[in-house]
N, C-alpha and C positions, 0 to 999 in steps of 0.2 A: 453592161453594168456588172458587175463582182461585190458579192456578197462577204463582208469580215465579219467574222464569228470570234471572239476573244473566248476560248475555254478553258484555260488553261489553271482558272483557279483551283486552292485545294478543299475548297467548301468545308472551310473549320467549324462554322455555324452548324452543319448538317451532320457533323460525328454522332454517331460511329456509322451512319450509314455510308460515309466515302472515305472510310479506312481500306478499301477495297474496290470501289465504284468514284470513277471521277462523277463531280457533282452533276456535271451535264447529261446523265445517263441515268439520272435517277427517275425513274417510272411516276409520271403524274398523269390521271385523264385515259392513262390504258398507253402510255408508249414512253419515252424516255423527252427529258424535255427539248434537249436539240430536236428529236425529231419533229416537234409542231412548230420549233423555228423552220427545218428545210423544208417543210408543205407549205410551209407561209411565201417562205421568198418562191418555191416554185411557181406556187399560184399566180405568185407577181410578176412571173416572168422572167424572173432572174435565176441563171440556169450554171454560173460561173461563182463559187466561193472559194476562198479560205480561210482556213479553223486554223488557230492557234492553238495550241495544245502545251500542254506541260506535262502535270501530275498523272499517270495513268494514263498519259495520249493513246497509249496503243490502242486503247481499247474504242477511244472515241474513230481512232481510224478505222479501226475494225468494222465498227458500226456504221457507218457512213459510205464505206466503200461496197458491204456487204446488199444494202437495203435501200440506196440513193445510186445504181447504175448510171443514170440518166443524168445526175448532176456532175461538172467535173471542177472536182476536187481538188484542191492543192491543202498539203497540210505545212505548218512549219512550228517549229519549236521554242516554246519562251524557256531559257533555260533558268530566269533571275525573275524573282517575282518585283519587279520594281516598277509596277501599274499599268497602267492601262495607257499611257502615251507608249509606254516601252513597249507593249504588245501589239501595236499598230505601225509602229515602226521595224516589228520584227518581219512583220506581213508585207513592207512597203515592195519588196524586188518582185512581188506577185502582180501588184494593179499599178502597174507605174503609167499615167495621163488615162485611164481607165475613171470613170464613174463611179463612185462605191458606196454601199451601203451597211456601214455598222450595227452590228446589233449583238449586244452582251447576248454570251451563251446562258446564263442564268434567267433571261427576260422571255416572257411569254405575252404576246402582245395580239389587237384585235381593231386595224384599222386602215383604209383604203390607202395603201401606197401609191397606186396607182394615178389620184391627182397630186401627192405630194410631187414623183417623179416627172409631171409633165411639164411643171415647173420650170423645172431646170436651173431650180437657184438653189444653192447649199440649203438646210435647213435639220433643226432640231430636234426632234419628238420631245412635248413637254406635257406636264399633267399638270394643273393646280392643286396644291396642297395647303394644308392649315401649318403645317409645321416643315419648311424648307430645311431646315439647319443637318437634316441625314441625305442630303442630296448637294449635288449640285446645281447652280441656278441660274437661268438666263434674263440678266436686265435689258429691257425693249425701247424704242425711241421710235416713232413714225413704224412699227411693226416691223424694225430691223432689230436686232441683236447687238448692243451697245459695250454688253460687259458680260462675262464669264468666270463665276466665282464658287468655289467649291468647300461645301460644305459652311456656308455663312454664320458666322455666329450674332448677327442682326439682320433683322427682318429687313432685306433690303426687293426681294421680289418672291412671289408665293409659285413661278413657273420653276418646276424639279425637273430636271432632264433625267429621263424614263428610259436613256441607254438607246435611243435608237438617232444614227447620225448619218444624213444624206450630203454628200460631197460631192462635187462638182468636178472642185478643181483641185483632185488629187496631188498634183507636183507640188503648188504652194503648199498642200498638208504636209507633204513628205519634209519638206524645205523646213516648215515651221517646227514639224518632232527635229530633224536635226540641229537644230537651233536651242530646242530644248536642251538636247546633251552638251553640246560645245560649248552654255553660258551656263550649266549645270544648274536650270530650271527646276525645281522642286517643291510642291505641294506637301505638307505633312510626311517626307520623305519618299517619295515617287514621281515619278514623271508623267504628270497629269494629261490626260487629250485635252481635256477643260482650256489649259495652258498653250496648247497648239492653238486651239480654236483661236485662242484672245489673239495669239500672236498674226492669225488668217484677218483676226474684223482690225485690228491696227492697220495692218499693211494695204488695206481698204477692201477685204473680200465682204461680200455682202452675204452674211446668213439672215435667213430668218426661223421662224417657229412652226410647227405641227401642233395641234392639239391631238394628243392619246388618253381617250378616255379607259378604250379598254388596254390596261397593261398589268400585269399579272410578274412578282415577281415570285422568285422560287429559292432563294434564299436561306431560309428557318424553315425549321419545322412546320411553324404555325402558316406561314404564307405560301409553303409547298401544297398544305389540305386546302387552302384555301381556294389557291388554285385548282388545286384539284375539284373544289364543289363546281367550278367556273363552267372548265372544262369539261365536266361531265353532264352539265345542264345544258350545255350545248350540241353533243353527241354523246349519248352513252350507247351502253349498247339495251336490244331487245331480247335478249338472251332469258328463255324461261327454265330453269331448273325442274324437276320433281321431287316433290316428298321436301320443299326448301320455299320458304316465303323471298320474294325479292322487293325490295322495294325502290320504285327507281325514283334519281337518273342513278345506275349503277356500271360500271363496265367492268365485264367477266370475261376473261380471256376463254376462248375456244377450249384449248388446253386444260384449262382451268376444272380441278373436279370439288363442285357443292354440293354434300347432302346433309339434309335436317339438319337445315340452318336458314336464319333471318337476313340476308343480305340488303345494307343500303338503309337510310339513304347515303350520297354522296360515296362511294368505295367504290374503291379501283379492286380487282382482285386479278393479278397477273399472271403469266405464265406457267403452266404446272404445277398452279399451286393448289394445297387440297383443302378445305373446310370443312368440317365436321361438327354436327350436331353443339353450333357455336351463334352468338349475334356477333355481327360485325359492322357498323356505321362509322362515318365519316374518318374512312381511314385509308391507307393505300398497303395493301399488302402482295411486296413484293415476289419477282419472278419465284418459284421453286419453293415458298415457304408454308408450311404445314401446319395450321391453326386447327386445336381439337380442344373442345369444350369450354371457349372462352367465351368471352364477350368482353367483346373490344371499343372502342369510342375513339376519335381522336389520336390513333395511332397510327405509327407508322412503321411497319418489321419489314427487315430486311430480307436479302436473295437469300433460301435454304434456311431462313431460320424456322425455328420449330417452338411453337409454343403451345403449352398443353395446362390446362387447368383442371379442375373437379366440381363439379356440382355440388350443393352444400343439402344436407336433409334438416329441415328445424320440426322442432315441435314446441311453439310460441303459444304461449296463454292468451287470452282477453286484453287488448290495451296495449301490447307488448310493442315496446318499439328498438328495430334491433339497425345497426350497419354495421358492411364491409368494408373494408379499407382493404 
C-alpha cells in the first residue's frame, strides 16, 4: 500500500506564518505537522508514499528525505492549484493498481487503520457533525456510500469526510480523475476527488465509511492551538527547567533555553528558541524565536521572531481598577 499526501497548499488561512514555511511544516505538538502524518502511516505499516508538493516544496522534500530514511519517498509537483482531484491525479503515474491511502497534509488524525485496511473495501473516514455545509459529505444506503456531495447547502446527511480516503481499486480512480478532466467536471471551480468518488460508486465500485472520532485539523490559527492542546495531552514532554515554573502537558524542545519563566499549560516551545523571564500558555512558539518579558496566551510566533516587552510599575490606590490592552 502507498501513502498520498496532498501538500501542496499555500495556507492562506495561516499568513503570515507561511509566507516562508509551507503550511505542512508548521510546528504543532513539538514537530511539524506532516511529520505525525509519516509516524501514523509508519506505525501502520505503510512504508511507500507520495507528497504532492507545490508552494515551498523544497522544503517539505528536504524535511522528509532528511528525517524519514526508512520511508521511500517519491515527491511530485502540483504546479495549478485546481483541487484536490487535480492533485491526485498529478500522483496517479506513482501507485498505478497499487492500494492507496490518502490523507490531506493539513489533517492530523487518531484512529486504528489497521481494521479499516483488512477490509479490503474502499472506504471513507467520516466524523458526525452539527453543521455539514464546510465539508463535504457521504449519503449511506444498507452502510454503502450512495452519494458524494460537496460542501451541501441543505442538510442532506451530518457524515463530513475528515480527508482520509482508503482505495482499493486505484485504476478505476485513476479512470474516474481522468474523466473528470475530459467532461471538464468541476465543483465550485476545481476538480473535486469528491466527483471521482461518485463517478467510482456510479460505475458500481462499493465504498463505505470509517468512523474518525479523533481527527484534528490544522488549518487556522485557532484549530492549529487546538490541535496542538490535543497533541500535547497525549505526549509532551518531562522536561524540568530551573529557576522556571512548568506547567504540563508542555513540549520543550532539548534545544530550547527557559529561564524565569511560567511555561504551559498547552505550549509547544521549539527549537533554539529562548524564554526569558516571560509567561507563556497555550501557544506554539516557533523554531529560533526569542520571547523576553512577555506574557503570551493563545499565540502563535513564528521561526527567528523576536518579541520583547516591558514590565509595567503601578502605584494604585484603594479600589482602583486598572487594564491593559
Amino acid at each position: 500500500m502507498r501513502a498520498v499526501i496532498p501538500a501542496a497548499g499555500f495556507g492562506t488561512r495561516l499568513k503570515p506564518h507561511t509566507y516562508s514555511l509551507p503550511k505542512v511544516l508548521l510546528n504543532v505538538g513539538g514537530k511539524p505537522i506532516i511529520g505525525h502524518i509519516v509516524d501514523k502511516i509508519l506505525e501502520e505499516g505503510i512504508t511507500k508514499a507520495t507528497f504532492v508538493v507545490g508552494y515551498l516544496g523544497e522544503k517539505i522534500v528536504e524535511y522528509v528525505n532528511s528525517n524519514y530514511p526508512m520511508l521511500e519517498a517519491s515527491f511530485v509537483s502540483q504546479e495549478l492549484a485546481l483541487g484536490l482531484g487535480h492533485a491526485i491525479q498529478t500522483a496517479a503515474s506513482t501507485f498505478e493498481n497499487e492500494e492507496i491511502f490518502i490523507i490531506l497534509g493539513d489533517t492530523i488524525f487518531d484512529v486504528d487503520l489497521k481494521t479499516v485496511f483488512a477490509k479490503r473495501t474502499s472506504a471513507l473516514g467520516v466524523k458526525t457533525v452539527d453543521d455539514p455545509s464546510r465539508f463535504g459529505v457521504a449519503v449511506c444506503e444498507n452502510e454503502k456510500i450512495v452519494k458524494l456531495i460537496e460542501k451541501p447547502k441543505e442538510l442532506i446527511s451530518k457524515l463530513a469526510l475528515v480527508g482520509l480516503y482508503y482505495i482499493t481499486n486505484s485504476k478505476l480512480l485513476i479512470e474516474s480523475l481522468n474523466e473528470l478532466f475530459e467532461k471538464d467536471i468541476t465543483t465550485r471551480g476545481e476538480y473535486q476527488l469528491t466527483d471521482a468518488l461518485q463517478i467510482m460508486i456510479d460505475k458500481g465500485e462499493t465504498l463505505t465509511t470509517f468512523q474518525v472520532d479523533g481527527w484534528y485539523d490544522c488549518g487556522k490559527p485557532e484549530t492549529l492551538l487546538a490541535t496542538n492542546r490535543f497533541l500535547l495531552t497525549k505526549g509532551g514532554t518531562n522536561r524540568k527547567v530551573d529557576n522556571s515554573v512548568i506547567c504540563d502537558p508542555v513540549f520543550i524542545a532539548e534545544s530550547a533555553v527557559v529561564k524565569n519563566s511560567v511555561i504551559g499549560p498547552f505550549t509547544t516551545i521549539s527549537d533554539n528558541c529562548e524564554v526569558t523571564d516571560s509567561i507563556v500558555r497555550n501557544s506554539i512558539i516557533s523554531s529560533g524565536a526569542k520571547i523576553e518579558k512577555a506574557m503570551l496566551e493563545n499565540s502563535i510566533i513564528g521561526s527567528s521572531a523576536i518579541v520583547k516587552s516591558n514590565f509595567k510599575k503601578l502605584n494604585a490606590g484603594d479600589s482602583s481598577e486598572i487594564e491593559f490592552n
